[in-house]
C-alpha positions in Angstrom: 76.3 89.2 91.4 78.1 86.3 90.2 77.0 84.8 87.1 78.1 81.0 85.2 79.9 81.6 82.2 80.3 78.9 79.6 84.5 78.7 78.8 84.7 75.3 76.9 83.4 72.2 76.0 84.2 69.2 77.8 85.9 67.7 74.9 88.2 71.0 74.8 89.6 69.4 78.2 89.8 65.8 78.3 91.0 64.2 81.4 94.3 64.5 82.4 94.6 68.1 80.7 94.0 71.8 81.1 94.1 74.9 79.8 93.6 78.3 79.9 90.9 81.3 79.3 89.9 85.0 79.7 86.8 85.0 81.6 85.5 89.0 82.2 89.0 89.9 82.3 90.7 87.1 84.4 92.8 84.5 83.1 91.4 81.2 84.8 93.0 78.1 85.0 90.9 75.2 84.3 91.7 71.3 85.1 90.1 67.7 83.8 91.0 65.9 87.1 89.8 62.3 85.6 86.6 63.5 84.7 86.3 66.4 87.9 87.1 69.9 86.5 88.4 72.4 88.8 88.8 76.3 88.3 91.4 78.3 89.7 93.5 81.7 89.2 96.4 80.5 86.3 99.0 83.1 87.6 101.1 82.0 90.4 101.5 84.4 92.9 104.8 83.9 93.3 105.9 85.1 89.9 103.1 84.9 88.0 104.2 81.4 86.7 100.9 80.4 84.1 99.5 77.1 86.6 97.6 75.7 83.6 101.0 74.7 82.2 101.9 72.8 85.9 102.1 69.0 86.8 99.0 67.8 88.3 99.3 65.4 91.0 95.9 64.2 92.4 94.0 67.3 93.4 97.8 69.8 93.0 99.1 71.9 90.5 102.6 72.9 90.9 103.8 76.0 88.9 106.0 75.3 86.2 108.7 78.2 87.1 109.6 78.0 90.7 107.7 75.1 91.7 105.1 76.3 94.4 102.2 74.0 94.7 98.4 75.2 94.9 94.9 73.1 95.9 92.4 72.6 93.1 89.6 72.7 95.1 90.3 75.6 96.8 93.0 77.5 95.3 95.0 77.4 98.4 98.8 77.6 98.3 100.2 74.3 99.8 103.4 74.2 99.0 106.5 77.1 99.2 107.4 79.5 97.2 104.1 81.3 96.9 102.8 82.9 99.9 99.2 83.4 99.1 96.6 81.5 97.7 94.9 82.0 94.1 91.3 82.7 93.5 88.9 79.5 93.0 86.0 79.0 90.8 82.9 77.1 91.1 82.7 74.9 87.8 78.9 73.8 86.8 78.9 71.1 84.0 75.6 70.9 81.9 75.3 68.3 79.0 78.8 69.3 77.0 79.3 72.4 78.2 82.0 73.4 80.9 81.0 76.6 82.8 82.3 78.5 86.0 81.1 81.0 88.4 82.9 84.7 88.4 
């Protein structure tokens, strides 16, 4: 059963940024999207590139190795050279803390 998880506090993200946690053993990628956070996978599955380290355009991350580009919403691969998607979280904000759904 999937449970939310508090990872951070909103001012641990501020817009425009991201980073990185463990979360029950995966390493999610999480994203301050000018004031929308969004949750995904952080390795690429390309090469395992670490997607919290990418260049955000809009609602895209591209990985910072080989440049494949992946959906914040929905973790979807969009762009070449990854052939499959990451996973996506659901991310619940409540008062200053940032939680997500595993």
């Amino acid at each position: 059963m999937a449970k939310l998880i508090k990872i951070a506090a909103a001012r641990d993200v501020p817009p425009g940024q991201a980073a990185a946690f463990t979360v029950e053993g995966q390493r999610i990628a999480l994203f301050n999207v000018e004031g929308t956070y969004y949750a995904i996978g952080d390795s690429c599955t390309h090469r395992g590139g670490p997607l919290s380290e990418g260049a955000v355009h809009g609602t895209k991350v591209t990985c910072p190795l080989h440049g494949a580009d992946f959906d914040l919403k929905t973790g979807a691969v969009v762009g070449p050279p990854a052939q499959k998607g990451v996973p996506s979280y659901k991310v619940v904000v409540e008062s200053d803390d940032i939680k997500v759904e595993v």
